[in-house]
ZAGUPA-72144 format. One record per residue: x, y, z of N, C-alpha, C, O, CB in turn; residue number from 1; residue in three letters. Coordinates in steps of 0.02 Angstrom, whole numbers. Glycine has a CB too. Layout:
[[X Y Z] [X Y Z] [X Y Z] [X Y Z] [X Y Z] NUM "Ala"]
...
This chain:
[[3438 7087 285] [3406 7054 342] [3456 7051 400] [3513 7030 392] [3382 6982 323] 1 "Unk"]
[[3427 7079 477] [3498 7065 510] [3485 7005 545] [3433 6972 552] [3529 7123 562] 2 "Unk"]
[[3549 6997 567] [3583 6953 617] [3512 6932 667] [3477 6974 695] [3654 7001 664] 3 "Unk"]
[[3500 6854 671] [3451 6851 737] [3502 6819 805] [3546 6777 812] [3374 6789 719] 4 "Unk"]
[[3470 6861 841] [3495 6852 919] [3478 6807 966] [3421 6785 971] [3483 6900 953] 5 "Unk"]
[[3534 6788 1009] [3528 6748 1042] [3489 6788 1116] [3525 6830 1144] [3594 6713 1041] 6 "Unk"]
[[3404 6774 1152] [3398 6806 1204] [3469 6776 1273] [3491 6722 1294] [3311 6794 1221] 7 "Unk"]
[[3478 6845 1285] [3545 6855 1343] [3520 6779 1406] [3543 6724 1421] [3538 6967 1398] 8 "Unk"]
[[3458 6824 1426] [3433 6789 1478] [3422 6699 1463] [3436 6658 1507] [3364 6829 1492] 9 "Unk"]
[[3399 6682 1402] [3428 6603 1403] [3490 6591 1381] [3495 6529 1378] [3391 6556 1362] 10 "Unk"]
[[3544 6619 1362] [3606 6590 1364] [3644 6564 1431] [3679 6514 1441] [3642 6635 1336] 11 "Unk"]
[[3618 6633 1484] [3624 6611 1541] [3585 6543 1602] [3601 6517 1656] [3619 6665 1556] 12 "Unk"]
[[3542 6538 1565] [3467 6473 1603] [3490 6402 1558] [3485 6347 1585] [3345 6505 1570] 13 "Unk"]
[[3514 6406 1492] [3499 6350 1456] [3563 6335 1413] [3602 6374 1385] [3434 6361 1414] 14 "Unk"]
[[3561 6246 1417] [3633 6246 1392] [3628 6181 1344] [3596 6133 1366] [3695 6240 1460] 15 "Unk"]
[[3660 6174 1277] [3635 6128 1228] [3665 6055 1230] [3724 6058 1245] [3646 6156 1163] 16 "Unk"]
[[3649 6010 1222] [3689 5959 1240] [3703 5946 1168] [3673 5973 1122] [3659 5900 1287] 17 "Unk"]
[[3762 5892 1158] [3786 5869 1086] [3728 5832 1049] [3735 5832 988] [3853 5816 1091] 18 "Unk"]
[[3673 5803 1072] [3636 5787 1039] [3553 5828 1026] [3501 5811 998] [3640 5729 1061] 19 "Unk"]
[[3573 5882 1057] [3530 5943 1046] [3471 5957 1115] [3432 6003 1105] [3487 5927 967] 20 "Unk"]
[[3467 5929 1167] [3430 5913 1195] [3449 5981 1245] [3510 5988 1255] [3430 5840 1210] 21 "Unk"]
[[3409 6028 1275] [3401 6068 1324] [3425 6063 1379] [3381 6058 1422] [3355 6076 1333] 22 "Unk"]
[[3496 6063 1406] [3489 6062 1476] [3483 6121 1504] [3504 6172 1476] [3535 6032 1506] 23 "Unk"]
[[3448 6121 1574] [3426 6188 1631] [3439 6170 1700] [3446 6110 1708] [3342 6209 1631] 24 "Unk"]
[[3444 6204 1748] [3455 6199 1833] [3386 6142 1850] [3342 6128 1809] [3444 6297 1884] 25 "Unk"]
[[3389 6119 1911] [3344 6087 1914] [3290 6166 1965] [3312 6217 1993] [3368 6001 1949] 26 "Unk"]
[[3223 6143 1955] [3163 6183 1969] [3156 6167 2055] [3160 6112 2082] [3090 6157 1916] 27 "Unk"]
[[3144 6240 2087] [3105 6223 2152] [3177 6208 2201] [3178 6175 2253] [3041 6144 2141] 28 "Unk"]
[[3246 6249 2165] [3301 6234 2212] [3317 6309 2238] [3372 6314 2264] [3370 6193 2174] 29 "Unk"]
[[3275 6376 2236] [3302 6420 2253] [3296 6455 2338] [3330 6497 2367] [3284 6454 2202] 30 "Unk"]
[[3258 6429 2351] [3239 6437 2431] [3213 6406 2478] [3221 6361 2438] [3211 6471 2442] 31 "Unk"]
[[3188 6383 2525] [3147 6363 2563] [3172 6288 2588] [3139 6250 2624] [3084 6369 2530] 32 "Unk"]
[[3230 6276 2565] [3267 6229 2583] [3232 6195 2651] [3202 6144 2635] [3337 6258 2590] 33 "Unk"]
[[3229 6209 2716] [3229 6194 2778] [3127 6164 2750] [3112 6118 2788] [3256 6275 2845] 34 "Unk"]
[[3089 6174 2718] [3042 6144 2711] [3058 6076 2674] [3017 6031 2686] [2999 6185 2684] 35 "Unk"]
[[3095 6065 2644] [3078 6000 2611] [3126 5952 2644] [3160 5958 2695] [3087 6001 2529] 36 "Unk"]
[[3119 5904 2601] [3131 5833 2642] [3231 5817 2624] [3255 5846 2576] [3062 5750 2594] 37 "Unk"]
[[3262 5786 2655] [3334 5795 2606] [3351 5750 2549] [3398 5747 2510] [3398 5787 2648] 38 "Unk"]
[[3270 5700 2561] [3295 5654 2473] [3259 5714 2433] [3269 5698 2374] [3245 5545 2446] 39 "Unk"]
[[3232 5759 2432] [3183 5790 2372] [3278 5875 2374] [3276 5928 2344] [3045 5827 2420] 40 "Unk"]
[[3322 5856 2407] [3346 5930 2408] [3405 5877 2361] [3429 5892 2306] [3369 5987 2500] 41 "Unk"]
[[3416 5831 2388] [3476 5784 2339] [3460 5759 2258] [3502 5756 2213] [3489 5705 2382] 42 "Unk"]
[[3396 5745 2253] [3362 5748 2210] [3361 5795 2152] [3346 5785 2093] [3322 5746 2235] 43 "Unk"]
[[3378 5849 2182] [3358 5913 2145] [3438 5941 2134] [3450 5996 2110] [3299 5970 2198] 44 "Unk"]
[[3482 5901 2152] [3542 5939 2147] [3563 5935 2065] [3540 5889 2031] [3601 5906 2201] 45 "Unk"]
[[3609 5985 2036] [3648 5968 1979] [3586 5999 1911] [3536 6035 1919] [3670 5871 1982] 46 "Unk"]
[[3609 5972 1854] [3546 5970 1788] [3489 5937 1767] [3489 5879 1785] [3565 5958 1740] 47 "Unk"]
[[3447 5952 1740] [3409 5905 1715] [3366 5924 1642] [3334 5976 1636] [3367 5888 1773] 48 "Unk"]
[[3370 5879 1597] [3350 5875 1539] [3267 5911 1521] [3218 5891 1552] [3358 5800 1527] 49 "Unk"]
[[3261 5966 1468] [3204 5977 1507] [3142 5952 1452] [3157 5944 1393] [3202 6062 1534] 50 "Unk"]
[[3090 5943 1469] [3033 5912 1421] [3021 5929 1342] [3031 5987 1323] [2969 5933 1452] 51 "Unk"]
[[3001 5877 1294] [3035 5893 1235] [2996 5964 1185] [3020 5995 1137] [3036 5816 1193] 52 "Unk"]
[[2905 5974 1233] [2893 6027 1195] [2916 6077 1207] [2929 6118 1163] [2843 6038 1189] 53 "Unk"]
[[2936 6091 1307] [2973 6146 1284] [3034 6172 1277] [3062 6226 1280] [2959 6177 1304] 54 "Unk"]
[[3047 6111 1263] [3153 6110 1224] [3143 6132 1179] [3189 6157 1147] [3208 6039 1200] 55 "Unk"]
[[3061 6131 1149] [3070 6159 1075] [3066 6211 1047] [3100 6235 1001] [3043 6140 1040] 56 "Unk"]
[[3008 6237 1084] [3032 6311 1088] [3067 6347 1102] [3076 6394 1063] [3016 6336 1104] 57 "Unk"]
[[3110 6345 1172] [3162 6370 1188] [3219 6364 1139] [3266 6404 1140] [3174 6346 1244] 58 "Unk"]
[[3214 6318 1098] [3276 6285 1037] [3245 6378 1001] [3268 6433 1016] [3250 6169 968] 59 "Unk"]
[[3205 6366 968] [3160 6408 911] [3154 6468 931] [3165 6508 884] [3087 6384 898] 60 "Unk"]
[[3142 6494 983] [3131 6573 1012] [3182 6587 1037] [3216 6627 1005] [3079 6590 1064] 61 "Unk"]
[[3206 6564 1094] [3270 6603 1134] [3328 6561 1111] [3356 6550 1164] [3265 6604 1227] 62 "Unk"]
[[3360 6532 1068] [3421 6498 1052] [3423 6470 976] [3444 6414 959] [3430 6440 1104] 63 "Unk"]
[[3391 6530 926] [3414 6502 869] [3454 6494 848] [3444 6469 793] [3405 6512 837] 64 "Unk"]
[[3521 6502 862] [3597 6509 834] [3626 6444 875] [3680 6420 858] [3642 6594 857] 65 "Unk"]
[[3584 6417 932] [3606 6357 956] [3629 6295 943] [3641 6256 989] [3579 6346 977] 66 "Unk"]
Protein backbone atom coordinates (compact mmCIF):
# COMPACT_ATOMS: atom_id res chain seq x y z
CA UNK A 1 0.00 0.00 0.00
CA UNK A 2 1.75 3.35 -0.66
CA UNK A 3 2.49 6.27 1.18
CA UNK A 4 -0.74 8.81 1.29
CA UNK A 5 0.04 12.35 0.39
CA UNK A 6 -0.14 15.37 1.63
CA UNK A 7 -2.17 17.75 -1.34
CA UNK A 8 0.88 20.47 -2.10
CA UNK A 9 -1.72 23.12 -2.59
CA UNK A 10 -3.15 22.81 1.16
CA UNK A 11 0.08 22.63 2.84
CA UNK A 12 0.53 25.89 1.45
CA UNK A 13 -3.41 27.48 2.39
CA UNK A 14 -3.69 25.52 5.75
CA UNK A 15 -1.93 25.29 8.90
CA UNK A 16 -2.71 22.91 12.09
CA UNK A 17 -2.94 24.28 15.35
CA UNK A 18 -1.75 22.17 18.61
CA UNK A 19 -5.14 21.37 19.34
CA UNK A 20 -5.97 20.29 15.82
CA UNK A 21 -8.09 23.04 14.68
CA UNK A 22 -7.53 24.46 10.91
CA UNK A 23 -5.98 27.60 10.62
CA UNK A 24 -6.26 29.61 6.96
CA UNK A 25 -5.70 33.44 5.65
CA UNK A 26 -8.60 35.34 6.32
CA UNK A 27 -11.28 35.34 3.04
CA UNK A 28 -12.13 38.40 0.74
CA UNK A 29 -8.41 39.99 1.49
CA UNK A 30 -7.04 39.64 -2.03
CA UNK A 31 -8.13 42.75 -3.93
CA UNK A 32 -10.41 45.45 -4.12
CA UNK A 33 -9.16 46.94 -1.07
CA UNK A 34 -10.18 50.73 -2.00
CA UNK A 35 -14.01 49.28 -1.95
CA UNK A 36 -14.36 48.35 1.50
CA UNK A 37 -14.60 50.08 4.59
CA UNK A 38 -11.08 50.15 6.88
CA UNK A 39 -12.81 48.39 9.98
CA UNK A 40 -13.88 45.38 7.46
CA UNK A 41 -9.82 45.63 5.88
CA UNK A 42 -8.46 45.55 9.78
CA UNK A 43 -10.81 43.02 10.50
CA UNK A 44 -9.68 40.81 7.98
CA UNK A 45 -6.05 41.17 8.77
CA UNK A 46 -3.83 38.09 10.07
CA UNK A 47 -5.66 34.20 10.59
CA UNK A 48 -8.66 32.85 11.28
CA UNK A 49 -9.94 29.54 12.56
CA UNK A 50 -11.90 27.95 9.98
CA UNK A 51 -15.55 26.27 10.51
CA UNK A 52 -15.59 22.87 12.10
CA UNK A 53 -17.26 20.95 9.02
CA UNK A 54 -14.91 22.13 6.88
CA UNK A 55 -11.82 21.67 9.13
CA UNK A 56 -12.96 18.34 8.69
CA UNK A 57 -12.57 17.59 5.65
CA UNK A 58 -9.75 19.46 4.86
CA UNK A 59 -8.20 17.42 8.11
CA UNK A 60 -9.44 13.99 5.99
CA UNK A 61 -8.80 14.84 2.21
CA UNK A 62 -6.03 17.32 1.83
CA UNK A 63 -3.95 16.80 5.25
CA UNK A 64 -4.00 13.29 6.33
CA UNK A 65 -0.54 13.07 7.67
CA UNK A 66 -1.52 16.31 9.62
Amino acid sequence: MPKMKTKSGAKKRFKLSGTGKVIMAQANKRHGMIKRTNKQIRDQRGTTTMSERDAFNVRKFYLPNG
